[in-house]
N, CA, C and O of each residue as an XYZ file, in Angstrom:
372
protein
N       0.853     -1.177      0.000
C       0.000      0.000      0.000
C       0.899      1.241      0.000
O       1.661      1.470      0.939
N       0.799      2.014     -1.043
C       1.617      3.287     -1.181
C       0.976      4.511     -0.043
O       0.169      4.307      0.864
N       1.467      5.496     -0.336
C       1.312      6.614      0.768
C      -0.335      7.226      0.206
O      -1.369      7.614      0.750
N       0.012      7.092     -0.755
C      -1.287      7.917     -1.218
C      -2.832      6.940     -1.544
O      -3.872      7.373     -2.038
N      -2.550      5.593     -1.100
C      -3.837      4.618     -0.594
C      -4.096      5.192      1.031
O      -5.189      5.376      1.568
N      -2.825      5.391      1.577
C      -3.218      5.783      3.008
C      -4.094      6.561      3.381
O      -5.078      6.527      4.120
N      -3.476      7.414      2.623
C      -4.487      9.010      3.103
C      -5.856      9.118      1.983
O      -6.430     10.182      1.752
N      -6.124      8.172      1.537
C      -7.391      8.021      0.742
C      -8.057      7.019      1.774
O      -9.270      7.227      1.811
N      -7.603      5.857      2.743
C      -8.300      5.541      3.578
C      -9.227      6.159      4.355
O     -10.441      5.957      4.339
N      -8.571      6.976      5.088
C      -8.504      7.927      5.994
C      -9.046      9.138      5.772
O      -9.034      9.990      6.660
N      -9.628      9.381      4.476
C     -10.270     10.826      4.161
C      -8.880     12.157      4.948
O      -8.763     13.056      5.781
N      -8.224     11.480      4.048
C      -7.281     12.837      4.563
C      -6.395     13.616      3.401
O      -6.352     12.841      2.446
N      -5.780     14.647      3.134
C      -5.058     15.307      2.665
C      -3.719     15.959      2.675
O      -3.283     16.688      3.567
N      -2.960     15.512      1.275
C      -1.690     16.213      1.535
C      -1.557     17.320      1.404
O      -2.026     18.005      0.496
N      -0.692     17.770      2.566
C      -0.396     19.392      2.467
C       1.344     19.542      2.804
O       2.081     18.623      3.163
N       1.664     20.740      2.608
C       3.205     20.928      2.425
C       3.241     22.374      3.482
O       2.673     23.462      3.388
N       4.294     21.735      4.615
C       4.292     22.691      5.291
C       5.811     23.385      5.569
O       6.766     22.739      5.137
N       6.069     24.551      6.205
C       7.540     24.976      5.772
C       7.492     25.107      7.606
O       6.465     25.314      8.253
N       8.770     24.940      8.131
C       8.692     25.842      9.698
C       9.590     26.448     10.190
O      10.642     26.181      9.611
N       9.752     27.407     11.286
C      10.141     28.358     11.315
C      11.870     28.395     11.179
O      12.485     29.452     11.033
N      12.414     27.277     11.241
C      13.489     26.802     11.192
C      13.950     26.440      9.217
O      15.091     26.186      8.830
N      12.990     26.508      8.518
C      13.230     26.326      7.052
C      12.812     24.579      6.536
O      12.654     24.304      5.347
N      12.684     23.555      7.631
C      12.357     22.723      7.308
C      11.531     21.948      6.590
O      11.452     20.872      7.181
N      10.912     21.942      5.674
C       9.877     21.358      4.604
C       9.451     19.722      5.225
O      10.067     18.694      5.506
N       8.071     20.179      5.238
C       7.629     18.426      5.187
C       6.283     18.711      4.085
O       5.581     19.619      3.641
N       6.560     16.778      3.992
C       5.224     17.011      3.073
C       4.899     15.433      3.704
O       5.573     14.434      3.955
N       3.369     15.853      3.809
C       2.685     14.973      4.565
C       1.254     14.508      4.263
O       0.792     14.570      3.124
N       0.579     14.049      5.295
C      -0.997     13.731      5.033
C      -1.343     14.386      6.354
O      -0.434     14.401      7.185
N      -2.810     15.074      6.778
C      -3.119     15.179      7.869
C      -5.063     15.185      7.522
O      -5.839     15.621      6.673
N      -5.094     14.512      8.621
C      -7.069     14.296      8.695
C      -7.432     15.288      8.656
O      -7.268     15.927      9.695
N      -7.978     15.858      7.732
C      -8.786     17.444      7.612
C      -9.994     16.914      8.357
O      -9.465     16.743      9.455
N     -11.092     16.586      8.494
C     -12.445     15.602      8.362
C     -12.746     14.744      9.937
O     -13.710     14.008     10.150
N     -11.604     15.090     10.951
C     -11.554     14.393     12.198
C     -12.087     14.697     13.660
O     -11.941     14.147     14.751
N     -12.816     15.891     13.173
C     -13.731     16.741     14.207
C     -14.166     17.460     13.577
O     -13.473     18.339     13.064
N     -16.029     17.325     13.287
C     -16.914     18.137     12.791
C     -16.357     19.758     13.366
O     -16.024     20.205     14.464
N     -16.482     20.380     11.817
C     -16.257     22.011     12.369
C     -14.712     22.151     11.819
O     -14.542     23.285     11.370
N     -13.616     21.382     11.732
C     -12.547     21.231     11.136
C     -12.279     20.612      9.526
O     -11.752     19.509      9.383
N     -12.655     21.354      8.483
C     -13.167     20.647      7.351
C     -11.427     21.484      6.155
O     -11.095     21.148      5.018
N     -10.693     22.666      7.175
C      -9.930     23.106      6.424
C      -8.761     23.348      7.080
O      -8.667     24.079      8.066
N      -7.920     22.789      6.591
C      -5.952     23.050      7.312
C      -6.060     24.104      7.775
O      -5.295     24.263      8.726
N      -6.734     25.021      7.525
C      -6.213     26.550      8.260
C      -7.317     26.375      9.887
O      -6.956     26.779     10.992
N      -8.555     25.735      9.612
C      -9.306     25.526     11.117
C      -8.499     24.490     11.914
O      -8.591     24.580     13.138
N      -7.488     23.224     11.253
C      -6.761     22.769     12.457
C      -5.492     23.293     12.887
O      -5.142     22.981     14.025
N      -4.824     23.938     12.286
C      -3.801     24.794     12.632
C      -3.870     25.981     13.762
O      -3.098     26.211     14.693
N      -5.167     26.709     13.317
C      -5.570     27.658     14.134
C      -6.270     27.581     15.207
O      -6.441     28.646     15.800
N      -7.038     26.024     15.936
C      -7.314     25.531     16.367
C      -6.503     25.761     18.178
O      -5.289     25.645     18.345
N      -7.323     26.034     19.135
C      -6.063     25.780     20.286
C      -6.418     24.907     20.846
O      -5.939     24.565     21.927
N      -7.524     24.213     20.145
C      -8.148     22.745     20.968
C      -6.971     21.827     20.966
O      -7.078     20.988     21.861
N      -5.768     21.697     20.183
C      -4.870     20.759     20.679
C      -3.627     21.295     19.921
O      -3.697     21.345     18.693
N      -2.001     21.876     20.824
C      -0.922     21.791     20.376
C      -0.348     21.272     19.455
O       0.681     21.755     18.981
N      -0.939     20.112     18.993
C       0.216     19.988     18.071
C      -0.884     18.903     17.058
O      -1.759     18.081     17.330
N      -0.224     19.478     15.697
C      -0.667     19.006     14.305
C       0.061     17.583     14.220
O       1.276     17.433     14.348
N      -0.880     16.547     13.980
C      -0.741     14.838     13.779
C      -0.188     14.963     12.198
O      -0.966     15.672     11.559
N       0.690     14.582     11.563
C       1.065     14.169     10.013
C       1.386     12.737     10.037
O       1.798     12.079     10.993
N       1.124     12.337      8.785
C       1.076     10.858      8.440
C       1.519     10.595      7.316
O       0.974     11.030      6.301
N       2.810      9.677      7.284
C       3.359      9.542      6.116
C       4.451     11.049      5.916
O       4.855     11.393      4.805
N       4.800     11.808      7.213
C       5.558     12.617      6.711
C       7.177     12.674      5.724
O       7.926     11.783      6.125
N       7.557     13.190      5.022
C       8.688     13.409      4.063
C       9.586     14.950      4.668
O       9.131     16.089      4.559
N      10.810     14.616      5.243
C      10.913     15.825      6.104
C      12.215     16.461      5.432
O      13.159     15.672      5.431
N      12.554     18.028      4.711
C      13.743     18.017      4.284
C      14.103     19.130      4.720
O      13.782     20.296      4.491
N      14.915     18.549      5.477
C      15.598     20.125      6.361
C      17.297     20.860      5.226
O      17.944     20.360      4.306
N      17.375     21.934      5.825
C      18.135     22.885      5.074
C      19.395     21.887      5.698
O      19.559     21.340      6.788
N      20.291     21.948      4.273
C      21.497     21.506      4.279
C      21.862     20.027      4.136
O      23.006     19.719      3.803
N      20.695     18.871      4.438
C      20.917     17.903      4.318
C      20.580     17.907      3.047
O      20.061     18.920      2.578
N      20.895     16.366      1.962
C      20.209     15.886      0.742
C      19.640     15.138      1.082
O      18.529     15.223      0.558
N      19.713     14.307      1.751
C      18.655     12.903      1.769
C      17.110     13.459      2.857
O      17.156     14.045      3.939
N      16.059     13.081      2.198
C      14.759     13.416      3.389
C      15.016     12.278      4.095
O      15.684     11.263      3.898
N      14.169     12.788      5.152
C      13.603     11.795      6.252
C      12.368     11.264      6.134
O      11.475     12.103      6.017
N      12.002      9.998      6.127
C      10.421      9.487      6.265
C      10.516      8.688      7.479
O      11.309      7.843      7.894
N       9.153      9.381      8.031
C       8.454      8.813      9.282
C       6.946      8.092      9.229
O       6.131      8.381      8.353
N       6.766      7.418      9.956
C       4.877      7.226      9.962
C       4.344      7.866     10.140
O       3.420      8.280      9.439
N       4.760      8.314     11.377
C       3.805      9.627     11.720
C       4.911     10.496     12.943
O       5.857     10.123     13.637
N       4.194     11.813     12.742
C       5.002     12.845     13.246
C       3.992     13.851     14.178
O       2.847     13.923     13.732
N       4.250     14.601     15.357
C       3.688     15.247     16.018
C       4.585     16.758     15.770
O       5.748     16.645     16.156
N       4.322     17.815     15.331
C       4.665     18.959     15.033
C       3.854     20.230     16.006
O       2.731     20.542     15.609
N       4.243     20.750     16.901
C       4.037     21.953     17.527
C       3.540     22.978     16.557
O       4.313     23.378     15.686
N       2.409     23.404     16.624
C       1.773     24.409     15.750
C       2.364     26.109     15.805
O       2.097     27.054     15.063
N       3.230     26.020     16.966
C       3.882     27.458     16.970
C       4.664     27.659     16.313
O       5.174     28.771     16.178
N       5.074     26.373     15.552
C       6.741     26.309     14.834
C       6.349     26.472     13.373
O       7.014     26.963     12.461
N       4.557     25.715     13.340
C       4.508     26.269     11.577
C       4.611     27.638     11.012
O       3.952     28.604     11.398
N       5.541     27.637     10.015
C       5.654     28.858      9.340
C       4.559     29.061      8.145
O       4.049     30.171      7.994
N       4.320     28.319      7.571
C       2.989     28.358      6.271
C       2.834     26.950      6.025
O       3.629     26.052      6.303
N       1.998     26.892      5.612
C       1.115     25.781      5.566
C       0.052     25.803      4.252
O      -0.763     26.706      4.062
N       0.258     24.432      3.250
C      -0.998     24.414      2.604
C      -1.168     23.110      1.758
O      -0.277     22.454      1.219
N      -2.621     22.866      1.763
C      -2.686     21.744      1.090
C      -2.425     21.190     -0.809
O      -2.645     22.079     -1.631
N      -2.193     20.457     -1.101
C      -1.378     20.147     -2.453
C      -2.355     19.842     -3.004
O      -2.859     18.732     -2.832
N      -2.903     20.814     -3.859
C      -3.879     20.638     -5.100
C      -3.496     19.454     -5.649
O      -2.293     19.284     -5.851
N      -4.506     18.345     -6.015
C      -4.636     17.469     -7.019
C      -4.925     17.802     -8.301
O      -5.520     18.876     -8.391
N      -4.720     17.283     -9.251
C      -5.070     17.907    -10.623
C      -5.961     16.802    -11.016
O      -6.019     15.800    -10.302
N      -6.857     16.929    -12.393
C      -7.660     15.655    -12.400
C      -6.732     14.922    -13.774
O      -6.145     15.355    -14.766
N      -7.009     13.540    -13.143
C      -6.280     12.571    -14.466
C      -6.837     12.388    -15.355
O      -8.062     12.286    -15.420
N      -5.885     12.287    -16.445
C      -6.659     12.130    -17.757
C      -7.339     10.915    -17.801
O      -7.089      9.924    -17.115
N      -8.395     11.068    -18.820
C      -9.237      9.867    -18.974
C      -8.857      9.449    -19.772
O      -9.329      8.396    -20.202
């Protein structure tokens, strides 16, 4: 099962986030996991809980070449610098 069966399980979405340190991840996170939270910017902005859940994160910090992959990652929401989810495009038929 690839990364992107995962987060189609799960009704969830990839988004690409940068933090305050320059670090890039690109990840999956449950948009859909508490009615009222339907958009990355309502769980981010959220103070119902510290820190943003990612799944399947891809982590590439400044100066290394090789990323890091994790299962899952717990990220402190004070540290995100921008944040947004990765448009899909539609496939050809």
């Amino acid at each position: 099962m690839n990364d992107q069966e995962i987060c189609r399980d799960i009704n969830s979405h990839t988004v690409k986030i940068t933090l305050v340190d320059g670090t890039q991840i690109n990840a999956c996170v449950n948009l859909d996991r508490d009615p009222g939270y339907s958009r990355l910017s309502d769980l981010i902005s959220s103070e119902r809980e510290p820190f943003l859940i990612l799944m399947n994160p891809t982590i590439y910090k400044p100066g290394l070449e090789n990323p890091e992959k994790y299962e899952t990652l717990f990220i402190n929401k004070e540290y995100i610098l921008w944040a947004t989810p990765e448009i899909s495009l539609p496939e050809d038929e």
